[in-house]
N, CA, C and O atoms as CSV, one atom per row, in Angstrom:
chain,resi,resn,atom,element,x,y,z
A,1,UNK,N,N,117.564,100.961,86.376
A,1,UNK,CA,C,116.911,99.689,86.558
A,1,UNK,C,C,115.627,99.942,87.323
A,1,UNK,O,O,115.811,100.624,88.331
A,2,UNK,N,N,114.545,99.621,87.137
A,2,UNK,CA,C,113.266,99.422,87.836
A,2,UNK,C,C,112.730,97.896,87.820
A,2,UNK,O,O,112.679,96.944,87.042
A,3,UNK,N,N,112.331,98.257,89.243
A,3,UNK,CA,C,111.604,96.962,89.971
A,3,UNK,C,C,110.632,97.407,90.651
A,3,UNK,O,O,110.625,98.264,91.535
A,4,UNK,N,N,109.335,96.455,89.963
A,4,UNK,CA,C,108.192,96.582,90.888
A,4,UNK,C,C,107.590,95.176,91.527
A,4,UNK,O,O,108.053,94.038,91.445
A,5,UNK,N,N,106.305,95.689,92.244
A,5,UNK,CA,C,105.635,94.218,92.514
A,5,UNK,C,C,104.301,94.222,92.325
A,5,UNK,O,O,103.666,95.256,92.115
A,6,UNK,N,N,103.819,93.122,92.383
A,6,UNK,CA,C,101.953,92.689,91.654
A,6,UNK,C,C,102.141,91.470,92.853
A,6,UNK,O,O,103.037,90.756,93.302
A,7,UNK,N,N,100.794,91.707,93.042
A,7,UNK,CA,C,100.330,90.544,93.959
A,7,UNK,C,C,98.811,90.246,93.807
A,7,UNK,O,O,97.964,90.950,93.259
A,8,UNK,N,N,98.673,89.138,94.368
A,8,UNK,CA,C,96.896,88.396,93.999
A,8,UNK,C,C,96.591,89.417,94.854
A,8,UNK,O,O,97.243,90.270,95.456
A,9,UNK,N,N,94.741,88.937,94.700
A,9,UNK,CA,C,94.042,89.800,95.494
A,9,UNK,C,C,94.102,89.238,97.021
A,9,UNK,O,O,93.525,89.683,98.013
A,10,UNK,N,N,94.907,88.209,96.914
A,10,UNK,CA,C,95.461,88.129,99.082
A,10,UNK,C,C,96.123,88.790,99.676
A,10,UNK,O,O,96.251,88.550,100.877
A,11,UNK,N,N,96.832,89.916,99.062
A,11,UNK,CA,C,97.190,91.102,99.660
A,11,UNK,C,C,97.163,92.595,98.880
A,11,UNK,O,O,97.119,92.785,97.664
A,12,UNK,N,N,97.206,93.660,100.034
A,12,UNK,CA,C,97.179,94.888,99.192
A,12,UNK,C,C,98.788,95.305,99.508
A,12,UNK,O,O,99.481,94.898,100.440
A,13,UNK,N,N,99.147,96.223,98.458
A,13,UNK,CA,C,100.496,96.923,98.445
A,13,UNK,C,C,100.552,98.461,99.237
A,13,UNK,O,O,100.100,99.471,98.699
A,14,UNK,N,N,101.035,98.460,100.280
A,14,UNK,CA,C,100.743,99.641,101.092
A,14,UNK,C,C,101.907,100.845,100.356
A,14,UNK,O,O,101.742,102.053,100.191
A,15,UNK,N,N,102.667,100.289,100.138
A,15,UNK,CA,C,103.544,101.275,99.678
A,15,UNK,C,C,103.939,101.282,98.481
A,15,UNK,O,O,103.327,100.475,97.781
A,16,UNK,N,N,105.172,102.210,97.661
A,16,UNK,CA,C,105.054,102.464,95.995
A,16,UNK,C,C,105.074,101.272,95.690
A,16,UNK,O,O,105.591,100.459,96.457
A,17,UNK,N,N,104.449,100.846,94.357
A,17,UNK,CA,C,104.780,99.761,93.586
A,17,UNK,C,C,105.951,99.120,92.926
A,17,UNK,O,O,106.135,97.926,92.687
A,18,UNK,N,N,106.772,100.239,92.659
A,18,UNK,CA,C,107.819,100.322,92.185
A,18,UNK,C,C,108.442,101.370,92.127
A,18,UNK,O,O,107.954,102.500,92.102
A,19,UNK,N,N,109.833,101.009,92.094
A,19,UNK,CA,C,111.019,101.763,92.141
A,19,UNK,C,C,112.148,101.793,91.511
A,19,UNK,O,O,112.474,100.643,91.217
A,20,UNK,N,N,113.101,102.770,91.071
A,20,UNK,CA,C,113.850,102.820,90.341
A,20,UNK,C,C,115.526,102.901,90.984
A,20,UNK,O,O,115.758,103.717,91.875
A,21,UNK,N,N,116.412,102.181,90.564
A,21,UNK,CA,C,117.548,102.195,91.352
A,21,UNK,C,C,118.616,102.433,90.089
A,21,UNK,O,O,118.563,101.953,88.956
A,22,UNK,N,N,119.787,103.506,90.776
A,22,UNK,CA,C,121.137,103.487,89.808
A,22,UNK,C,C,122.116,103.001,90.004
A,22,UNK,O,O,122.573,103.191,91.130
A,23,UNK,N,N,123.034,102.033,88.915
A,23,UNK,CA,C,124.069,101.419,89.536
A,23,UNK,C,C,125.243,102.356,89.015
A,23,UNK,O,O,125.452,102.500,87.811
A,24,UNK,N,N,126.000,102.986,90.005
A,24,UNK,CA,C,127.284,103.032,89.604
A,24,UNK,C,C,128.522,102.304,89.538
A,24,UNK,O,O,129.634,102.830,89.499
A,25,UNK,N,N,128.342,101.382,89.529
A,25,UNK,CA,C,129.297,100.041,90.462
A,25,UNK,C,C,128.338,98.601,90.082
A,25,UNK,O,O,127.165,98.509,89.723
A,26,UNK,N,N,129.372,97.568,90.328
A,26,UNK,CA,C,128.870,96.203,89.868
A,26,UNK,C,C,128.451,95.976,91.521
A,26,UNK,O,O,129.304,96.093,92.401
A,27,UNK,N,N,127.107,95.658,91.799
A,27,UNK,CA,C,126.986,95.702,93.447
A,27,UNK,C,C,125.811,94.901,93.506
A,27,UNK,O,O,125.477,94.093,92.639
A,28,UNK,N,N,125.113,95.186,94.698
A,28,UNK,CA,C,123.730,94.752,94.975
A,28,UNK,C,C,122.878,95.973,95.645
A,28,UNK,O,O,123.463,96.598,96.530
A,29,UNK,N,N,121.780,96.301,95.364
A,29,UNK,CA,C,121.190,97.190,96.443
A,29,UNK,C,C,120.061,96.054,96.655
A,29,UNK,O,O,119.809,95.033,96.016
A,30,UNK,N,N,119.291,96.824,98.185
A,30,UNK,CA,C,117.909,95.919,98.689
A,30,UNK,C,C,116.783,97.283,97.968
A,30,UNK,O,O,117.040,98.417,97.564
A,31,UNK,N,N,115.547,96.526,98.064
A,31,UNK,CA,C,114.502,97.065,97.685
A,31,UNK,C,C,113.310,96.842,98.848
A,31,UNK,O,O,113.225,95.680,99.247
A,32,UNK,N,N,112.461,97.724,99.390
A,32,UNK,CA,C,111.845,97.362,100.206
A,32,UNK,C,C,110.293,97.752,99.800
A,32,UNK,O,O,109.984,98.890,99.449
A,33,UNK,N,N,109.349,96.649,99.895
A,33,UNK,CA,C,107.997,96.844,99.599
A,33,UNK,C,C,107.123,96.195,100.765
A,33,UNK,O,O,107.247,95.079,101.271
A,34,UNK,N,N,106.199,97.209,101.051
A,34,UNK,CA,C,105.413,96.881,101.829
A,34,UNK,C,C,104.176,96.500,101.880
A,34,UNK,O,O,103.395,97.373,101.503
A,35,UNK,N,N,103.492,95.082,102.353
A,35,UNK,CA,C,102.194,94.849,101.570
A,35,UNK,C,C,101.598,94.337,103.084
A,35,UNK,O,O,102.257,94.239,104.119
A,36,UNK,N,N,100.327,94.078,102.921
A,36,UNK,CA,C,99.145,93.054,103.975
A,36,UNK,C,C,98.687,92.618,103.377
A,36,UNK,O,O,98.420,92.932,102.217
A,37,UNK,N,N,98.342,91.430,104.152
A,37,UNK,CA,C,97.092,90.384,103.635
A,37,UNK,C,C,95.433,90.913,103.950
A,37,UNK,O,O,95.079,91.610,104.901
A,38,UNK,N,N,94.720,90.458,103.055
A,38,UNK,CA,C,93.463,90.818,102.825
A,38,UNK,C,C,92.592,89.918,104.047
A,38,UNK,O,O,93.125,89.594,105.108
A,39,UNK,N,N,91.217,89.597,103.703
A,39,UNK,CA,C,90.484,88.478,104.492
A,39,UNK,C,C,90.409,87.399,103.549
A,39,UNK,O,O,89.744,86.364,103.604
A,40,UNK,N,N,90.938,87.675,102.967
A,40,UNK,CA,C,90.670,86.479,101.806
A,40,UNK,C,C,91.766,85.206,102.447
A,40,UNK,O,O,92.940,85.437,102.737
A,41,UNK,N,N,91.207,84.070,102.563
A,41,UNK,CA,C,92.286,83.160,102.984
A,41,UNK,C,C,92.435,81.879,101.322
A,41,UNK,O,O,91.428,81.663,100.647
A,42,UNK,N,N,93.788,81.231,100.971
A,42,UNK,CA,C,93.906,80.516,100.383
A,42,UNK,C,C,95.874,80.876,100.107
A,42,UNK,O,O,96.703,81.558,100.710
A,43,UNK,N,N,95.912,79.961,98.852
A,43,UNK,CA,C,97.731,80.759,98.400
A,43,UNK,C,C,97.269,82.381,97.615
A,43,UNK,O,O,96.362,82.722,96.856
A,44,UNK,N,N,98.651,83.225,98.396
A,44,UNK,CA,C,98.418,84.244,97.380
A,44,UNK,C,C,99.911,84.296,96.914
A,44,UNK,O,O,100.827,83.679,97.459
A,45,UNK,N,N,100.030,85.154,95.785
A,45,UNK,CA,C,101.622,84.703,94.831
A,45,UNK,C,C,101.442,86.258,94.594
A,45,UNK,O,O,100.492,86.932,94.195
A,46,UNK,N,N,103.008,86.626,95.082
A,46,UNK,CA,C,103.559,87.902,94.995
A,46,UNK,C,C,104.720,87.949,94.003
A,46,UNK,O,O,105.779,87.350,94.190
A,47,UNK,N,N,104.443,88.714,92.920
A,47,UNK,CA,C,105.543,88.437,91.541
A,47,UNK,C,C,106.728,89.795,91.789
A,47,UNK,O,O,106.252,90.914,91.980
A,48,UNK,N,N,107.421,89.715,91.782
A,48,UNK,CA,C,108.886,90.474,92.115
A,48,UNK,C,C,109.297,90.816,90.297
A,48,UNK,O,O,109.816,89.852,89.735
A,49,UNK,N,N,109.100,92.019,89.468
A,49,UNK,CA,C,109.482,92.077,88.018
A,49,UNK,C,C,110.940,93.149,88.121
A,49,UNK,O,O,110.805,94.353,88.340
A,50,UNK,N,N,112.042,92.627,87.965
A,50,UNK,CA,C,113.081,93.730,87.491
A,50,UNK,C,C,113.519,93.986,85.974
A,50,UNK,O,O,113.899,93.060,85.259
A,51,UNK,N,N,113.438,95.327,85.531
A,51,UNK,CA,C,113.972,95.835,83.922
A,51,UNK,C,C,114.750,96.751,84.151
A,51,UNK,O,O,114.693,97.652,84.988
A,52,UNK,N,N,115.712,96.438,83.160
A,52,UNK,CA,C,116.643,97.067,82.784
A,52,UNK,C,C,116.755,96.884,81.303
A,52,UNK,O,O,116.781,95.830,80.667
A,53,UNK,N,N,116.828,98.373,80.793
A,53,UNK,CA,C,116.920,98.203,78.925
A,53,UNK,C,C,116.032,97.179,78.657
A,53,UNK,O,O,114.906,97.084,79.144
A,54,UNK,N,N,116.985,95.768,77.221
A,54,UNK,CA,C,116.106,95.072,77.290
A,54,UNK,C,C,115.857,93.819,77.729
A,54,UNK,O,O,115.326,92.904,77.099
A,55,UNK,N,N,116.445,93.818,79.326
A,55,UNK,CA,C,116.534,92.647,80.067
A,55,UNK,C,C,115.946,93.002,81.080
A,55,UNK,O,O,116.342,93.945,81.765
A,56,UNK,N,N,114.546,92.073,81.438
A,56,UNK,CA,C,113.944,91.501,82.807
A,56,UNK,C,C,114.143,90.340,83.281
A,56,UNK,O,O,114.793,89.423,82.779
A,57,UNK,N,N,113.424,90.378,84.532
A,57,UNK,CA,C,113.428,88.619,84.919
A,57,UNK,C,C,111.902,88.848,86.250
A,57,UNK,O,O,111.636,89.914,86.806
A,58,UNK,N,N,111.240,87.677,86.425
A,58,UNK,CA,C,110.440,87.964,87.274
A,58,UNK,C,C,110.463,86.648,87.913
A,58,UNK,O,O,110.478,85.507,87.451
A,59,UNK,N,N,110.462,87.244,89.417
A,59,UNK,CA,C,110.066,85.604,90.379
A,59,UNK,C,C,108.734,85.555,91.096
A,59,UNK,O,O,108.209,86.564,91.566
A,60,UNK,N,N,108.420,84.827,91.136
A,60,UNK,CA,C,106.665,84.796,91.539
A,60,UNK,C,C,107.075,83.725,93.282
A,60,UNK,O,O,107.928,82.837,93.298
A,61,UNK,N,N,106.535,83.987,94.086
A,61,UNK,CA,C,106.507,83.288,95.615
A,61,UNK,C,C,104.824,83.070,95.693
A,61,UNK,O,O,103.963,83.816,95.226
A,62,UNK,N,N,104.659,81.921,96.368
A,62,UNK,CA,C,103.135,81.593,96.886
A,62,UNK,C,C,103.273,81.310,98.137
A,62,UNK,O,O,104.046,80.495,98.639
A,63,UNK,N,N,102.223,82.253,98.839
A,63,UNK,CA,C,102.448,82.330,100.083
A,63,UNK,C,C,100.955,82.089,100.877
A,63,UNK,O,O,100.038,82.905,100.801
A,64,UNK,N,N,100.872,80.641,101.759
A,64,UNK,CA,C,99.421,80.628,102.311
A,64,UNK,C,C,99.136,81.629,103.264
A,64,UNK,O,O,99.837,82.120,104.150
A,65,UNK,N,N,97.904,81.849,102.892
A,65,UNK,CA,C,97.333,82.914,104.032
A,65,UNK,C,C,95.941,82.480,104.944
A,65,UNK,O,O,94.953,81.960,104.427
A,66,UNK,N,N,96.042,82.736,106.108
A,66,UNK,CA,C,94.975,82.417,106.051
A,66,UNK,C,C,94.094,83.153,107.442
A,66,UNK,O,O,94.712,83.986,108.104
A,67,UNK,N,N,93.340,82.970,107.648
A,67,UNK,CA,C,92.776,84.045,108.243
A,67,UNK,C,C,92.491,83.974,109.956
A,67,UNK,O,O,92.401,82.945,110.626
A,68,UNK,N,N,92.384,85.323,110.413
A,68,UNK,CA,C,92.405,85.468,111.877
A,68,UNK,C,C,91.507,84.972,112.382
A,68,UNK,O,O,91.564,84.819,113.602
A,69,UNK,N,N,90.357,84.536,111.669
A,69,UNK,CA,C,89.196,84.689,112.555
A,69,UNK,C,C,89.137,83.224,112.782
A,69,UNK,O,O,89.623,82.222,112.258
A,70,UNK,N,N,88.400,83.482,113.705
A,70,UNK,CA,C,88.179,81.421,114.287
A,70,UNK,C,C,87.112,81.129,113.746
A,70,UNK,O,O,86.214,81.927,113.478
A,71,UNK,N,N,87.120,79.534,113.464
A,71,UNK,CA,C,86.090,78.995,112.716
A,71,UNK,C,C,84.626,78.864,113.428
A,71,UNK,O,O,84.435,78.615,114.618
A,72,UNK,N,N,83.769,79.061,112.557
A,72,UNK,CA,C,82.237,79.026,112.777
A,72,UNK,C,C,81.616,78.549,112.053
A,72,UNK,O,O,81.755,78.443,110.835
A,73,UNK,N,N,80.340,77.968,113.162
A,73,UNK,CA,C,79.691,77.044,112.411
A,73,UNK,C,C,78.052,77.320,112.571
A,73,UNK,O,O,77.605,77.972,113.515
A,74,UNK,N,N,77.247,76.760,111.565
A,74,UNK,CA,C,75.686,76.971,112.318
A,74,UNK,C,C,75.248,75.633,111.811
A,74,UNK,O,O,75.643,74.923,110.886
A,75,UNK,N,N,74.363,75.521,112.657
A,75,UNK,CA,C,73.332,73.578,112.290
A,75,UNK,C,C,71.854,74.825,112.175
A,75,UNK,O,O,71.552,75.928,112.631
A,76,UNK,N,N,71.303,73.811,111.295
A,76,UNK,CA,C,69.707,74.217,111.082
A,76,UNK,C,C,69.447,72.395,111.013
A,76,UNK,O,O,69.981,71.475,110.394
A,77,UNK,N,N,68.314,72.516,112.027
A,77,UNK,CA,C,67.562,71.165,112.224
A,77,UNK,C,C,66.191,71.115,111.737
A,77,UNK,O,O,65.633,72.190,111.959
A,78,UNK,N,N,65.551,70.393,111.243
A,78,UNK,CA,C,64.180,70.026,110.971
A,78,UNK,C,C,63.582,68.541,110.916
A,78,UNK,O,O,63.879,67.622,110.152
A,79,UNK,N,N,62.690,68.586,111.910
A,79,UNK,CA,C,61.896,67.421,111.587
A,79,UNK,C,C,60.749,67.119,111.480
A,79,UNK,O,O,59.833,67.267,112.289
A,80,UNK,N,N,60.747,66.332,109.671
A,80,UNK,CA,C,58.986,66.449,109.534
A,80,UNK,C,C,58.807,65.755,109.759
A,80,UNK,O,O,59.604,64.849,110.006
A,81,UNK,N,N,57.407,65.712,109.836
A,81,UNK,CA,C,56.608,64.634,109.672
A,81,UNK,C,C,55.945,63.825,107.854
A,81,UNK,O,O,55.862,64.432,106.786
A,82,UNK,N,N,55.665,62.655,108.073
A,82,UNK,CA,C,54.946,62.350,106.620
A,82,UNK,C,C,54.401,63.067,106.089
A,82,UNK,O,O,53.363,63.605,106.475
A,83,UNK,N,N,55.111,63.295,104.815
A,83,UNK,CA,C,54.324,64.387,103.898
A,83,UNK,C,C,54.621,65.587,103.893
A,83,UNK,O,O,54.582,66.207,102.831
A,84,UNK,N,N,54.918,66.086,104.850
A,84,UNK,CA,C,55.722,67.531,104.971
A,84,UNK,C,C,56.422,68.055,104.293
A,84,UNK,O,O,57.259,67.255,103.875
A,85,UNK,N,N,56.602,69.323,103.807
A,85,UNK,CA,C,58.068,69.687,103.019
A,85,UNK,C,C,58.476,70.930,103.480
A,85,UNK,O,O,57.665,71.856,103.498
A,86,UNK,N,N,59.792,71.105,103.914
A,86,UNK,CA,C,60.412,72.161,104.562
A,86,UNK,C,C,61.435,72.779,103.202
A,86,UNK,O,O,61.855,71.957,102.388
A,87,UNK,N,N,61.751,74.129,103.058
A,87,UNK,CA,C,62.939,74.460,102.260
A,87,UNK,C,C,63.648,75.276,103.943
A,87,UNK,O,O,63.253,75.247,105.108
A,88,UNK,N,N,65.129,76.095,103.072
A,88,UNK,CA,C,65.628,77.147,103.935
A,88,UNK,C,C,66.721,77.372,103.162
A,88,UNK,O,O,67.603,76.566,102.866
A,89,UNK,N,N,66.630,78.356,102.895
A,89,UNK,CA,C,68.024,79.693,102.486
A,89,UNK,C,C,69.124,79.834,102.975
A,89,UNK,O,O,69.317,80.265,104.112
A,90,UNK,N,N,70.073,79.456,102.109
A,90,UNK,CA,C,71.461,79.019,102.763
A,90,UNK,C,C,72.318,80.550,102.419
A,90,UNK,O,O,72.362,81.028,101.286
A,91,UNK,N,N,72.899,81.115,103.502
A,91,UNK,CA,C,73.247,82.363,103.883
A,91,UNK,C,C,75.309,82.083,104.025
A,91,UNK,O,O,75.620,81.550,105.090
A,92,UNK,N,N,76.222,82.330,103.301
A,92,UNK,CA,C,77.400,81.942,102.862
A,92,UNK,C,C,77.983,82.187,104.608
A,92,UNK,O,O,77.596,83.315,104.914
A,93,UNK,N,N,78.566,81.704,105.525
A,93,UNK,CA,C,79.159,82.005,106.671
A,93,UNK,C,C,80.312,81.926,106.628
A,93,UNK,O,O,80.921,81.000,106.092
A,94,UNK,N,N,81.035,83.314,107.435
A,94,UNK,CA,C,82.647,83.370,107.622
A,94,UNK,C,C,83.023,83.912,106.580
A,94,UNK,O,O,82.357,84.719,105.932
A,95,UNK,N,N,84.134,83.516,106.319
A,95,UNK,CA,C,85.390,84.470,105.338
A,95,UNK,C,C,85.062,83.808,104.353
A,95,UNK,O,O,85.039,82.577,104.327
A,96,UNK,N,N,84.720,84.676,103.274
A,96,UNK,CA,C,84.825,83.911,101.590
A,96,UNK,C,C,86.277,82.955,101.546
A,96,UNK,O,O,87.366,83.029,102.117
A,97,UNK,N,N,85.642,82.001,100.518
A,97,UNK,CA,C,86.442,81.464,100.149
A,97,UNK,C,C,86.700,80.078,101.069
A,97,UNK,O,O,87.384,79.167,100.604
A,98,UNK,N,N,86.201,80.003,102.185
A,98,UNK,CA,C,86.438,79.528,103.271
A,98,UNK,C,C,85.095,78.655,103.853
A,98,UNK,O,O,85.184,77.595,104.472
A,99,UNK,N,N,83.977,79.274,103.546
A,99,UNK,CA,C,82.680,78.436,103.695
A,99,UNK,C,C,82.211,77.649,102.793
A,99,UNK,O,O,82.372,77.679,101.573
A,100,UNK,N,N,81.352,76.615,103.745
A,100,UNK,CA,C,81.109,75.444,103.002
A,100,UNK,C,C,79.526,75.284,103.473
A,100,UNK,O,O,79.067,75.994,104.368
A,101,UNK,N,N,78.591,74.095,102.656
A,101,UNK,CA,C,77.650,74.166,103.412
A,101,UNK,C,C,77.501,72.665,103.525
A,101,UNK,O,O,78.408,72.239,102.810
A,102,UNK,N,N,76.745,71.460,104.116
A,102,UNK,CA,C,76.617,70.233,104.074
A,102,UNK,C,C,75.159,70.092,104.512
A,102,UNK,O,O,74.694,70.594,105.535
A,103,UNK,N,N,74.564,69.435,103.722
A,103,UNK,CA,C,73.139,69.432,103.630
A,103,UNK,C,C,73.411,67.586,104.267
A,103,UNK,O,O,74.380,66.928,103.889
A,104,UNK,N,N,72.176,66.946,105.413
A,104,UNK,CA,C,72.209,65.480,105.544
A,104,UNK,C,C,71.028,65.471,105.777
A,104,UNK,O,O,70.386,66.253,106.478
A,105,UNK,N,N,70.572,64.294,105.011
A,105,UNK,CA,C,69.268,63.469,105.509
A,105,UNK,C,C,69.048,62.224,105.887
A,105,UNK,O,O,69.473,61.142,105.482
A,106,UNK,N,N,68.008,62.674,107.078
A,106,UNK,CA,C,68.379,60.709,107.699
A,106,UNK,C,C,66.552,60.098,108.108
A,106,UNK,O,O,65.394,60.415,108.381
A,107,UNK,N,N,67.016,59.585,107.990
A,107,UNK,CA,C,65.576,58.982,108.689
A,107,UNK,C,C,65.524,58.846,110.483
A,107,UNK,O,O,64.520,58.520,111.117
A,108,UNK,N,N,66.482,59.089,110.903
A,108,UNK,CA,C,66.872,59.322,111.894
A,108,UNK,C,C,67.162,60.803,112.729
A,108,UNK,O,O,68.336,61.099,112.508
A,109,UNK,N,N,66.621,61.663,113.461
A,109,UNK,CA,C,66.841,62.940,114.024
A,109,UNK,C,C,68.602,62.689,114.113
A,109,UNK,O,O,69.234,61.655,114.331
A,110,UNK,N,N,68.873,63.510,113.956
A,110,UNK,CA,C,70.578,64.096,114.647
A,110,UNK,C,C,70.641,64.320,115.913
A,110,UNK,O,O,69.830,64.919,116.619
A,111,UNK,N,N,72.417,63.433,116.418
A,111,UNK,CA,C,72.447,63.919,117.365
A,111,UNK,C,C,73.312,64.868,117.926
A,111,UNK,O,O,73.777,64.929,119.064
A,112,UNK,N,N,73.437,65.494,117.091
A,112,UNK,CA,C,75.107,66.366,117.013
A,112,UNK,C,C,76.095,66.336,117.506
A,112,UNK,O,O,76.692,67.238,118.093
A,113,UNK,N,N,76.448,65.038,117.279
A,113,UNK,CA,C,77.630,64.991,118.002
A,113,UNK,C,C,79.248,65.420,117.685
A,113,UNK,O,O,80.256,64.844,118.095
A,114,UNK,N,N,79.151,66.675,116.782
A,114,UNK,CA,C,80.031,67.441,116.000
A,114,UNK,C,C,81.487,67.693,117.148
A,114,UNK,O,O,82.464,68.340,116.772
């Protein structure tokens, strides 16, 4: 009988992928696989496949992950005057997957009161 495992890219598999077990006996054995999570934060789904001859079965688990780092933020302020035109280059911050950006315009300066 062999059993392996596949997982999203939210974790890597540190150890074999798979393994092969013999039954001499109607029993149970454990299987042990060892994986980490990536920086990637969101669900990641770890699929469990066992074969034997010509019978498998596979169970899939989703598991949130999410990441160590503490959240961060940056403000970019500008204020024109009539007629003016400003651009600026929006630079992705923090852990993929995880940043966002929010553009506001007011006729009014900000007062950040975040």
């Amino acid at each position: 009988m062999g059993v392996k495992i596949e997982c999203s890219e939210h974790f890597s598999i540190i150890s074999a992928k798979g393994t092969s077990l013999n039954f001499t006996e109607i029993g149970e054995k454990s299987v042990e696989f060892r994986i980490k999570t990536s920086e990637l934060s969101g669900f990641g789904t770890i699929t469990f496949i066992a074969a034997s001859g010509n019978e498998s079965t596979k169970y899939e688990i989703n598991i949130p992950v999410k990441s160590k780092e503490l959240p961060v933020s940056r403000n970019f302020s500008k204020l024109l005057k009539a007629g003016e035109e400003a651009s600026h280059s929006l630079v992705p911050l923090g852990v993929k997957g995880t940043n966002k950006a929010v553009v506001t315009v007011s006729g009014l300066p900000s007062v950040n009161l975040n």
